[in-house]
N, C-alpha and C positions, 0 to 999 in steps of 0.2 A: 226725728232725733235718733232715735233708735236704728234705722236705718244709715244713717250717716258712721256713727261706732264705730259698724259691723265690723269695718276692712279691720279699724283698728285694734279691735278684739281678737280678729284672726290672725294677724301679724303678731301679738301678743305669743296666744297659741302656738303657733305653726313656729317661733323663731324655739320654744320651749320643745315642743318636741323634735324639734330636729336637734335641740342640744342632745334630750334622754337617748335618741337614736344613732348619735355620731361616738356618745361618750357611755353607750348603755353596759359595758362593764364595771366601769366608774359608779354608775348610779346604784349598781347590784354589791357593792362597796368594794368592789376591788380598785388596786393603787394603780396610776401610770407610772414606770420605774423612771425616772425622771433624773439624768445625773446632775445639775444643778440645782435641784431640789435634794437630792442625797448629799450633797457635798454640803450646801444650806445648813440643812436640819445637823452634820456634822462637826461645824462649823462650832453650833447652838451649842454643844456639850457641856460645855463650859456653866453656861448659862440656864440651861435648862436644869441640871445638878443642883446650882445653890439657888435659883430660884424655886425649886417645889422645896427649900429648905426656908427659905426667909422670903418671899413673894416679892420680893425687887427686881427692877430691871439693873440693868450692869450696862455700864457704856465702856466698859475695856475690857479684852479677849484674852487672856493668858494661856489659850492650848491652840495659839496657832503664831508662826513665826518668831517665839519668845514674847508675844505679848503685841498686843497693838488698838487701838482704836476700837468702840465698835459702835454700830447703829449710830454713828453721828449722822447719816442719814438721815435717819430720821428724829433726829433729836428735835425737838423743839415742836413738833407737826403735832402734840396733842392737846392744844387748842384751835388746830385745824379744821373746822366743821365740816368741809368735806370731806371729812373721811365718812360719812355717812352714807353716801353712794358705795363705799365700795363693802361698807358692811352688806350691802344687796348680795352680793356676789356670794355670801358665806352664808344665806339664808333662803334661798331659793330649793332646797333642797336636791342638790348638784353636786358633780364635783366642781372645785376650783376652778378647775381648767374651763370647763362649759361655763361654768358663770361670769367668768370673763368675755368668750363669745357672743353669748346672752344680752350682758350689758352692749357688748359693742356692735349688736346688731338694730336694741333697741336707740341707741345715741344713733346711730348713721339714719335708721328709720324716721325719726324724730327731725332732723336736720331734712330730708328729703321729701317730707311731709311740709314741713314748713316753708321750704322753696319752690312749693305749689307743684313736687313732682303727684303723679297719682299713686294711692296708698299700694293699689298692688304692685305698679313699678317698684316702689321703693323699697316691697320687701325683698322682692329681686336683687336690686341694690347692696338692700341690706347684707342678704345673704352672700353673695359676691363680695363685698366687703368681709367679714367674718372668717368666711373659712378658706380664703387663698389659701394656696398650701405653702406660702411662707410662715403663715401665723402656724399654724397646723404643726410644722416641722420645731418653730420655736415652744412649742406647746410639749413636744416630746421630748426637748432638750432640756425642760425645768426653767427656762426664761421668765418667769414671772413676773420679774419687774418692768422688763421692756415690754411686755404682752397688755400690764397695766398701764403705759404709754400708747400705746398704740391706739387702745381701744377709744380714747380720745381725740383720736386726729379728726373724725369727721367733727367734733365739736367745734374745731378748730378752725380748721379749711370750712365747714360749713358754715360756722356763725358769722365768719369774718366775710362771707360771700353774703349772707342777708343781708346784714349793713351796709354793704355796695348794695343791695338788690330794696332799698328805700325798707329799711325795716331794721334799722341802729338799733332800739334798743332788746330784741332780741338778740340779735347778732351780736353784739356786745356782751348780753349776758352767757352766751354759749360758749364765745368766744373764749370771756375770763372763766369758765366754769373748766372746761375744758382744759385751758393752761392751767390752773388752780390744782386739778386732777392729774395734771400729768407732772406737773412739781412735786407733790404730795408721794405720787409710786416713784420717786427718787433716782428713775434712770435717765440723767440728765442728758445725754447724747440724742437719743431720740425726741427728745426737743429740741433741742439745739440743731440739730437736721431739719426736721420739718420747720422751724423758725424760718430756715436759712430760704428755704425755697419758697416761701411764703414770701420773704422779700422778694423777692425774683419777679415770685407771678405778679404780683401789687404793682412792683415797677412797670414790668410790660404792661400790664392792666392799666395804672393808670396813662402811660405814654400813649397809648392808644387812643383812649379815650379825649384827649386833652387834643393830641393829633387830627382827630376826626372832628372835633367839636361836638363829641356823646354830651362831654360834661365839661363843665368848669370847677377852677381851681376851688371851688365853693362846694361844688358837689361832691367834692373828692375828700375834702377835709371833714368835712360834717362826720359821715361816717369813721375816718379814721381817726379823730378828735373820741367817738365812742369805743373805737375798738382800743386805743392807747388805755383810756380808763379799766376797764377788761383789765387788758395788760397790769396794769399798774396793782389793780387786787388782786389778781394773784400771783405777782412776784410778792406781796404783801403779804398773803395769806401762806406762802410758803418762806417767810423772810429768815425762821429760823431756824428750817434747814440748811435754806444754803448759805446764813453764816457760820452755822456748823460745818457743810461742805467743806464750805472755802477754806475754813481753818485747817483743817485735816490735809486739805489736797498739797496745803505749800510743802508738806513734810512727808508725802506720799510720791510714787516712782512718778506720777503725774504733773509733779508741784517741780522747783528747781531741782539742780545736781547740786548734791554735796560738796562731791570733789570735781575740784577742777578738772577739766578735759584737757588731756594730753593728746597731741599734734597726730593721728591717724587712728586712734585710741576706737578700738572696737568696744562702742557701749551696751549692746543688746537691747534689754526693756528699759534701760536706763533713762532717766531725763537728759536732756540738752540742757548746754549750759546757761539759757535763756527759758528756761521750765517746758514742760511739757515731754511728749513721750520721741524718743529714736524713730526718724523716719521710716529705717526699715521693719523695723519693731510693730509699727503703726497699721503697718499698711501691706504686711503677710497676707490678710484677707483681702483682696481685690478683685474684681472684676473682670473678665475680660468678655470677649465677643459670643463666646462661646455660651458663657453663663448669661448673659444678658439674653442671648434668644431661649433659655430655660425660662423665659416666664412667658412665653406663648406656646412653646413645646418643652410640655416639663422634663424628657430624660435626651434632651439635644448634646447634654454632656455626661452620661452616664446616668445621672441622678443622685445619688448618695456615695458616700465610702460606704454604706452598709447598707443597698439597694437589693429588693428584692428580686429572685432569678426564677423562671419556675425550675420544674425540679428535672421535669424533660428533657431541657435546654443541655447544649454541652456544657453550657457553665455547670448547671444544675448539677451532672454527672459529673462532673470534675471534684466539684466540691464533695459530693457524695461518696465519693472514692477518699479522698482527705479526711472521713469522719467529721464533716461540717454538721455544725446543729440545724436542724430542718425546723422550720414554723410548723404552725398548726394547720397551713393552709396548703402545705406542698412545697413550699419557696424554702430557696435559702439565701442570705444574706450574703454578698457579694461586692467586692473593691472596684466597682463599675465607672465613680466617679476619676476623667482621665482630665479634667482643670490643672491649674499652675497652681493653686493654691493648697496648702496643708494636707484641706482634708473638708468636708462638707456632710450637713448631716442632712441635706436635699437642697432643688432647686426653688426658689425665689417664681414659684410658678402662680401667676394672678388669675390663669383662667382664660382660654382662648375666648371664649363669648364678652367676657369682661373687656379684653386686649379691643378684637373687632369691635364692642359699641361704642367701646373709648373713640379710635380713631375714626369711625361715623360721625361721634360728635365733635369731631374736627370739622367737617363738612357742612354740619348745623348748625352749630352755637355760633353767636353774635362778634364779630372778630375779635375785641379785647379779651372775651371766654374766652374764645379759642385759640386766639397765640398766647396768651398769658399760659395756659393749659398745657401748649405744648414746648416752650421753652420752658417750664417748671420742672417737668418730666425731662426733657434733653440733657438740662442743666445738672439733673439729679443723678441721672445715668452716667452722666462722663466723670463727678465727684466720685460714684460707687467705685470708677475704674482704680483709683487710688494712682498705685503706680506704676498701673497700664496708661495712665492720662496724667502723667506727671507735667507734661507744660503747663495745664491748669493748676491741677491741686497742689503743686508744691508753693507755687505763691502764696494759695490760702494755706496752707500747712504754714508755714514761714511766717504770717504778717498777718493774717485773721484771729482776733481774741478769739481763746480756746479751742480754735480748730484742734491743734497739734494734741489734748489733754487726750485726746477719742484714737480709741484703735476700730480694726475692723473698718472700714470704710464700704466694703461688701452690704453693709448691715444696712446701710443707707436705704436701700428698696424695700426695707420696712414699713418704711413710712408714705410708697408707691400708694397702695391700696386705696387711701379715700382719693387723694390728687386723682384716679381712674375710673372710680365708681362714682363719685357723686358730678362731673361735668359726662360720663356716659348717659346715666338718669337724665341728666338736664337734658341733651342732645335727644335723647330716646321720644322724651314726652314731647319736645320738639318736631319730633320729624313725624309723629304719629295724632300730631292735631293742628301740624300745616298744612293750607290749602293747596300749595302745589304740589299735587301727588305724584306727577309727571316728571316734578324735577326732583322730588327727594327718593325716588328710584331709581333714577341715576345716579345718585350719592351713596345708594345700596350698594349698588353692584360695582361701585367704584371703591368703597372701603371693602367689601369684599375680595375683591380682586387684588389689593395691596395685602392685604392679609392674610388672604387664605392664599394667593399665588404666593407669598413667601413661603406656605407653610408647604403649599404642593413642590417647589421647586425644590426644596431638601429632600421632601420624601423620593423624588424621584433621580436627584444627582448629590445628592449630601454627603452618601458614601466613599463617594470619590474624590473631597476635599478635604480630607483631615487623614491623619495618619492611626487614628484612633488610640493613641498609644501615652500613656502618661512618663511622668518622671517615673513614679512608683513601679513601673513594668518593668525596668529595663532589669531585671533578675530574672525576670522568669524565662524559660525555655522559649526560642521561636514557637514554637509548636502549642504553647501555653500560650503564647501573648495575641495568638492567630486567636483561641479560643474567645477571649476579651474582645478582639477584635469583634469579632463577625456578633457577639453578644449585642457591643455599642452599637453597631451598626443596625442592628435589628430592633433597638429601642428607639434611635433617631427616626428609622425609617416610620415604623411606627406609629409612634407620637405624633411626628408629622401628618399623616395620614388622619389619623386620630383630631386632632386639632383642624385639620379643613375641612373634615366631616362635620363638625360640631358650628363651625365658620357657615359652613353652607346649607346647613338645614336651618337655622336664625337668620342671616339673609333669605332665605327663601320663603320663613313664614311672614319677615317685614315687607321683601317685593309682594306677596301676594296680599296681602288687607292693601297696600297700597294702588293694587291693580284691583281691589274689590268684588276678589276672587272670594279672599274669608271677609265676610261681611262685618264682625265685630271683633272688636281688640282685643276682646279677653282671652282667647284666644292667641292670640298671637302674647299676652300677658303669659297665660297655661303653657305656655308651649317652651317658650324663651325661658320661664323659671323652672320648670320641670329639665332640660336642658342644663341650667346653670348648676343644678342639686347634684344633677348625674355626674357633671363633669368633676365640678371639685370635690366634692364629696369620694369617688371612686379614685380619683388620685392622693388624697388626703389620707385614704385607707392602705396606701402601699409605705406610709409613714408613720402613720399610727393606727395599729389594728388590735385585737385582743393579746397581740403576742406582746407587746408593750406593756402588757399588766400581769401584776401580781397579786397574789392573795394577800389580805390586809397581816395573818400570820408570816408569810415570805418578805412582807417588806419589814415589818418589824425585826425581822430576824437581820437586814440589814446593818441595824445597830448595836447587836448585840457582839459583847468581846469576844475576841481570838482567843482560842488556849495561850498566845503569848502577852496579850491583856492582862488572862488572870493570873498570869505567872508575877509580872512587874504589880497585878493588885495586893497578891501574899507578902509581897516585900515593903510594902508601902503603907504601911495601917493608918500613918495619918495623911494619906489625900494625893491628890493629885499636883498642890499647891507648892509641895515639896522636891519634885523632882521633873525632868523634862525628857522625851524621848526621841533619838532619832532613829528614824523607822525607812530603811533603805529597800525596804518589800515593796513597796508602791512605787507610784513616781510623785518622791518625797515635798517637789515643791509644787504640785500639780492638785492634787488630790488632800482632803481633809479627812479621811475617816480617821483617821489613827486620833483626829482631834478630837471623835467623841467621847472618848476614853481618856484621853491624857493632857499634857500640855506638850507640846511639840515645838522643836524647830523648822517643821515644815509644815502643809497645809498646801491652802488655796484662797487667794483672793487678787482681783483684778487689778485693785490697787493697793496694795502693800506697801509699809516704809522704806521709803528710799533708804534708808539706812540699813535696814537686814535684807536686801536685793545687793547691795553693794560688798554686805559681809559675807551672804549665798555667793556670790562672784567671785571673790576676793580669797577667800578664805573656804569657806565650808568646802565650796564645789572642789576644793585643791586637797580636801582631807588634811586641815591645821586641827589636829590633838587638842592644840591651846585654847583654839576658839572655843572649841565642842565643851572644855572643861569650864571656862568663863563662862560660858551658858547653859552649864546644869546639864549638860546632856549624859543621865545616869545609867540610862539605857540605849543602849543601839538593837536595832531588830534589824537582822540581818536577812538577805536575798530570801533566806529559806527558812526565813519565820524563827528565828530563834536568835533567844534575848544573851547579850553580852550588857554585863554588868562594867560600866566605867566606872574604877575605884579611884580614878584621879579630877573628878566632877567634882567643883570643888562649891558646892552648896549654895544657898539659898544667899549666904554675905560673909565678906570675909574680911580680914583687915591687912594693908598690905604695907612694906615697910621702905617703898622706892615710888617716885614717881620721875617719867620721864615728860620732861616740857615739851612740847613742839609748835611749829608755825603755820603748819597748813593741814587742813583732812587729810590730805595725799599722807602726808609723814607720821596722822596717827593711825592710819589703818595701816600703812606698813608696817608700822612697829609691833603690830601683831604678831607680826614671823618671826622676830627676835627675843623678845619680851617671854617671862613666866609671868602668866598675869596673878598667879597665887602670889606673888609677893611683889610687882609691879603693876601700876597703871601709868597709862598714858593719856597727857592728858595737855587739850589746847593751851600755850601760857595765855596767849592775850583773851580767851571766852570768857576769861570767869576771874581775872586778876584780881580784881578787887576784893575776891573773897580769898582768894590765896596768897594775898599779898601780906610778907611777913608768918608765911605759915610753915612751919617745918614736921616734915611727915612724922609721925613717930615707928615704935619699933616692930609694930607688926602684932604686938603680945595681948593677949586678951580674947575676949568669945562676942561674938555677935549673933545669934539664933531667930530664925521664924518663930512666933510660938503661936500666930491667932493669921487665918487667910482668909481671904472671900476675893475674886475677881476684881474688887475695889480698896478694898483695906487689907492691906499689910503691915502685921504689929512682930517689932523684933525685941529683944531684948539683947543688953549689950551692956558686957563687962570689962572695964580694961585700967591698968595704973594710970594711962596717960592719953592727951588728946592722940587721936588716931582717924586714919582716911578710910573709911568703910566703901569696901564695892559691893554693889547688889548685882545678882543675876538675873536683874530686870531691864526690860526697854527704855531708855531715856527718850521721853517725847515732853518736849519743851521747846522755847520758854514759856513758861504762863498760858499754859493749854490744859491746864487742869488739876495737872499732879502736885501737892505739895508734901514736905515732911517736917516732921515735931520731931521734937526733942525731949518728954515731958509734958506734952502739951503746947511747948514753946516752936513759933516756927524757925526753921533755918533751912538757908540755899542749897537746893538740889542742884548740884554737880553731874558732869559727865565724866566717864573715864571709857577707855579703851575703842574710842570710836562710838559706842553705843549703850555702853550699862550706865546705870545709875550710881550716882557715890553720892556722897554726905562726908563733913567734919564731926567726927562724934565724941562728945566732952569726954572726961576721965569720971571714972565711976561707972555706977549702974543705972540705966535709963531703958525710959521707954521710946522705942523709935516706931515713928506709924508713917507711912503711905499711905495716901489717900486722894483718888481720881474722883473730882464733881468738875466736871466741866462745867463751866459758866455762860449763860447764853441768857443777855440784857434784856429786861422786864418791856422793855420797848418792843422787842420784836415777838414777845408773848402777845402783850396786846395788837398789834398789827395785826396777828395771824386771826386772832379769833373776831375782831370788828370784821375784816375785810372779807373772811371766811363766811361769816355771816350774811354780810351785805350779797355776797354771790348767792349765797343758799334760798335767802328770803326775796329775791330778784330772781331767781327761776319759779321758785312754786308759787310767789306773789305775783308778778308777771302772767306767770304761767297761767296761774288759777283764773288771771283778768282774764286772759284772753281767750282760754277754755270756754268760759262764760259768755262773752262775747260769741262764737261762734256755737253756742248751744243755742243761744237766741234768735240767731239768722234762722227767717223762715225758708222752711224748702222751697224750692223752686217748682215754681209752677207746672203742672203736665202743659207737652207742648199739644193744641188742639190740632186732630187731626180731623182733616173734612167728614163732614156726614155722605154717604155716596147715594144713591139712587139709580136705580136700573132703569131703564126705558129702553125701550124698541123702536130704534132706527125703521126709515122710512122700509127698507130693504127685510125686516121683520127680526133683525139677529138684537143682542141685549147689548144695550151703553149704559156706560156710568155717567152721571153726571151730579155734581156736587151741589150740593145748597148754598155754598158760597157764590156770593154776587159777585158778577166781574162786570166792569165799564164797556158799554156797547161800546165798537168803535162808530165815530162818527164817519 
């Protein structure tokens, strides 16, 4: 019994200290500076403020964009019982970042143990899986949510492969545990990818199968009758998120367009008129030839926008002479990356050893694995190209639910990692306890030879087929851009090199146990994963090294206010709630710090209201006075950090004494440019007739005041002789999405005015007027989450625990008996052996 563990004990071990060892600044408490993890915690301000005041959660954001949505995300997910797994990740005593590793090394383990791979393979696997240096590079950029996607894929791909492999109800459970989990960390794209190509493989898989006569239409169902089930709890167990999602998205840049599209009409990140995101918006991050062989030679295209140089190098000198910041290690950071795309923070690199097992186990695995395996991957490759491979992806962009909602298309090799490591593992344990040795040698050195002769053919003519020169060069000096040059040139060549070395010392220890040169496989186990460690692990660290951290006092200090913070705090004693800022020091719609401090018209979020993307376009981005003052913008922080006071911000609510009717969005957001909205709104006739019908504006006279805020509740008070149209310098998100407003306590219809704020009809007199955000998310989908959540939970460790027990109870296997020998002396007087075992005379 104890014997059997062992592997597993040390896979346990060995995947924990290689987290303390990869993240060992992290462990010693220092921070990884992480920029969407700073922009994140930025973001919180808001939130973080009045919650250590009243211990609530808040589901709307008022210091970013003017106000918007928040955590619908995750709304609804806490009676999700898987979030219990991921409490793991916060108790291990780790940083975050490793304990996501951690976990994703133990799920790929765990799936590759139960596909009858050998436990030391799989930790191989495992680790191969884990720390590609695409996860590695997402790890330094603060991706957290996609990170906690990921680490579920082999759950995924692996369970669903048990259940073909005659073992449904694990498969099934892993299957849904794993969707369940990846629903739950709310970065819905990464699912939706891996989904995609999971159809793919299944399809070929089963076509094949059905084609050969593997299986019948009966064998094929069985299994995917358990994996739908799967399916089914955890769309179940995540039901009210993503009816929260869904709600959010119709009225996000992702959801429809507002305004109708005009005939050649440049829309930027805008939706199409048909919902979803601007093709070319989309699909900025693509693909091309170049990047795709960065995931067998990781610096084939520079590497990074901010690649490491050593310091020797003429880069190195170059920069040196510029007063560039030098690392701790020698290097300095360098615009090495020469792609078509923006900008990159590394390459999508899986690991040369990874890449070669992969396409070995093309050579091994049983044909349905193996074409299913390698159209999954092909298929997956040419989507990343986005639109470098526009005669495919634009159909799916154009006619595939939800394709179009997803940007980045690049991102798609995310979800590479298990689709390579766990049909490598299968292939590996394959070729290493088949009987013809003679023929899976030639399988060596024939996936060898397609992979490492790729990798040798650039190291040795690479240089002379590209121009090494990006868009971004064409500024600098001949003489400067030779310097880059002969840099990329020297990384390709390199890498290259670097990668068939690594290609042909793991071919060379699989031909030799195969030619029974190395007598035992642990060995060639020791060899290939010590190999695997060195590889990704040493390129991992030109990504993230100690210079990526900060002392836990340095990152703190990240949050704390600008002398122009505290200047806009002395004018402001009651809050943040009262006034809004626009802050032209940063890149105002990029970036959220300014939000941990204030409420802002700028910020950062991926998906933002279509309606303030349209007013940033429209208006802002054009410098409209009008707009800035309809939206509180009391302050502006100027290039050089210093506050202008706008004395024509015309407050919290006002009351206005004209309204102009109009017929389409298009005509109320241009009436912006015309309009004083201090004593105009603009306002659709036919949205809301029914409550404006018979209604005559009054004269503007009277006071309306904030007197009570919280992120959720806003309470006015309001004085006036006669009924009057009250504008607020809030977000209108409606209809029936949360927001309502009293009168007294009494409800009445919230209004839009001016494209985007809130109005109200407010009686004559003194009243109390409240706002008040509770999204509503049906008792049905609370219970869903938590049955379904459940049934998942107690179907792994109940399952689990059976089957544990079940194989505690298998007796060891017998020692195989080896003859007894005995010596004797030949007629001729020299010593023979000869055995005690009886053999049958011949007759």
């Amino acid at each position: 019994m104890i014997k059997k563990i062992i592997p597993h004990i040390v896979a346990v071990v060995l995947f924990y200290v290689l987290c303390v060892g990869f993240f060992y600044p992290g462990v010693q408490g220092q921070k990884i500076y992480q920029s969407d993890v700073v922009n994140a915690r930025s973001m919180s301000g808001e939130e973080i403020h009045f919650k250590e005041q009243t211990g609530d959660i808040y589901y709307w954001n008022n210091s970013m964009f003017a106000g918007m949505p928040w955590r619908l995300l995750t709304y609804g997910r806490e009676q999700n019982m898987t979030k219990h797994f991921h409490k793991i990740v916060y108790n291990l005593g780790l940083p975050r970042s490793a304990g996501f590793l951690f976990l994703g090394m133990l799920f790929t383990y765990l799936v590759l143990v139960l596909l009858k791979v050998n436990p030391w393979l799989s930790m191989i696997g495992a680790i191969g899986f884990a720390y590609n240096t695409n996860y590695v590079v997402l790890l330094e950029a603060g991706h957290m949510t996609k990170i906690a996607v990921l680490i579920c894929t082999p759950l995924i791909f692996g369970g669903s492969l048990l259940a073909f492999r005659k073992q449904p109800i694990w498969g099934s459970i892993l299957f849904g545990l794993g969707c369940a989990l990846a629903i739950f960390s709310t970065h819905i794209q990464m699912l939706y990818y891996m989904a995609l190509l999971m159809v793919v493989f299944y399809l070929v898989y089963a076509g094949i199968e059905l084609a050969k006569k593997q299986s019948t239409l009966l064998d094929l169902a069985k299994p995917l009758g358990f994996l739908v089930v799967g399916a089914l709890l955890a769309l179940a167990s995540g039901s009210g998120q993503l009816y929260s999602s869904q709600k959010f998205s119709t009225s996000s840049i992702r959801g429809g367009s507002v305004l109708e599209q005009e005939a050649g009409a440049q829309t930027g990140p805008k939706s199409e008129g048909d919902g979803g995101l601007d093709w070319d918006y989309a699909n900025a991050w693509s693909n091309d030839f170049r990047d795709l062989a960065a995931m067998l030679i990781p610096r084939f295209i520079g590497g990074s926008s901010a690649e490491e140089v050593p310091a020797t190098s003429e880069m190195g000198r170059l920069l040196a002479q510029n007063n560039a910041r030098r690392g701790s290690d020698g290097t300095y950071a360098a615009p090495m990356y020469w792609g078509d795309m923006p900008f990159t923070s590394g390459p999508s690199y899986f690991g040369a050893i990874i890449i070669f097992l992969f396409v070995l186990s093309l050579f091994v695995l049983p044909n349905s694995l193996r074409w299913a395996s390698l159209i999954a991957v092909f298929f997956g490759i040419l989507l990343s190209m986005g639109r470098n491979a526009e005669w495919i992806v634009r159909p799916l962009f154009d006619h595939l639910p939800l394709y179009d909602k997803f940007r980045t298309p690049s991102s798609l090799l995310s979800v590479f990692p298990a689709l390579l490591v766990i049909p490598a593992m299968l292939g590996l344990q394959d070729l290493l306890t088949g009987k013809n040795k003679a023929e899976m040698q030639k399988k060596v050195l024939i996936a060898a030879g397609i992979v490492g002769g790729f990798c040798l053919l650039f190291a040795l003519i690479g240089s002379g087929l590209y121009s090494f020169l990006g868009d971004r060069d064409t500024g600098y000096q001949a003489q400067i851009q030779q310097i880059f040059i002969d840099q990329r040139q020297s990384f390709l060549k390199n890498d290259a090199l670097r990668s068939f070395g690594l290609i042909l010392v793991s071919a060379g220890l699989l031909y030799l146990y195969l030619r029974d040169t190395l007598k035992t496989r642990y060995v060639v186990f020791a060899g290939i994963g010590l190999l695997v460690v060195i590889d990704l692990f040493s390129v991992g660290r030109w990504y993230l090294d100690k210079d990526n951290y900060v002392s836990k006092r340095e990152y703190d200090q990240l949050f704390e206010p600008r002398p122009v913070d505290q200047q806009i705090f002395s004018q402001e004693p009651k809050g943040r709630g009262y006034y809004r800022v626009f802050d032209l020091s940063i890149n105002t719609f990029n970036d959220a710090s300014t939000s941990m401090h204030h409420n802002t018209i700028g910020g950062y979020y991926a998906a933002k209201l279509q309606r303030i993307q349209d007013l940033i376009e429209y208006h802002i981005s054009q410098n409209n006075q009008a707009v800035l003052n309809m939206l509180n913008a009391k302050y502006i922080i100027t290039q050089q950090q210093q506050v202008q006071v706008n004395s024509d911000a015309l407050g919290n609510a006002w009351f206005v004494n004209d309204v102009v009717y109009v017929e389409t969005p298009r005509e109320e957001i241009d009436q912006l440019n015309s309009i004083d909205p201090g004593n105009t709104a603009v306002m659709l006739k036919d949205e809301f007739s029914d409550v404006l019908e018979g209604f005559q504006v009054g004269n503007g006279q009277g006071s309306i005041e904030l007197t009570q805020y919280t992120p959720d509740r806003l309470v006015y008070t309001s004085n006036s002789n006669s009924e009057q149209l009250a504008v607020f310098s809030e977000v209108w998100y409606g209809p029936d999405k949360g927001w309502t407003v009293t009168v007294d306590g009494e409800e009445i219809p919230m209004l839009r005015a001016n494209y985007i704020l809130r109005s109200a009809i407010i009686p004559a007199g003194q009243h109390e007027v409240v706002f008040e955000y509770k999204p509503q998310l049906p008792g049905t989908y609370t219970a869903m989450s938590l049955v379904s959540s459940l049934i998942l939970m107690l179907g792994f460790f109940g399952y689990g625990g059976y089957r544990l027990y079940q194989w505690a109870q298998q007796p060891a296997p017998a020692p195989k008996e080896v003859p007894s020998k005995k010596t004797t002396k030949s007629k001729g007087g020299k010593a023979a052996t000869k055995t005690s075992s009886k053999r049958k005379k011949k007759k």
